[in-house]
C-alpha angles and dihedrals in degrees: 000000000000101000082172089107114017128195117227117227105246149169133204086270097050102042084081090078086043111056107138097021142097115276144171124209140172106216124181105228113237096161141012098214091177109251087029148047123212115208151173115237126212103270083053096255116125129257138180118219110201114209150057125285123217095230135009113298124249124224088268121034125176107213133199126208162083111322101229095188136348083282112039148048132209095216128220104166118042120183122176115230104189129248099287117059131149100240089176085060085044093045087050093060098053095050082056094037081062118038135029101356096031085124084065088069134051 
């Protein structure tokens, strides 16, 4: 595993403290724009994922990338979760990811 450049668990509150760097996100897919896909995260606020994905999305998609601003992401790594995904569990692991135990993850 190359821990060389980690990405950090977010959600659409959190990307603010992250622009520039690395990230990771679940999004719930509500529009293909073309270059971009708009999305809910999983604490329900909007976010736009720029890219392309390899395949066609599914209605949940975890990205990996650079956060371009507090509401978007240019995407590197796109997986296709399915169309059925616990986003409060998700949610849950970013808050942790981020606070008290964030030396637990990379």
């Amino acid at each position: 595993m190359d821990t060389s450049n980690p990405a950090v668990f977010v959600n659409a509150e959190l990307l603010r403290m992250y622009v520039g760097r690395r990230v990771r996100a679940v999004i719930q897919v509500l529009r293909n724009d073309g270059g971009s896909i708009v999305g809910k995260s999983t604490d329900e606020q909007q976010l736009v994922v720029k890219g392309h994905p390899s395949s066609p999305p599914t209605t949940f998609v975890e990205v990996i990338g650079v956060a371009d601003t507090n509401q978007s992401i240019n995407a590197e790594i796109w997986t296709n979760f399915g169309d059925n995904f616990d986003t409060a569990s998700y949610n849950t692991v970013c808050q942790l990811a981020n606070g008290d135990f964030k030396h637990l993850f990379i």
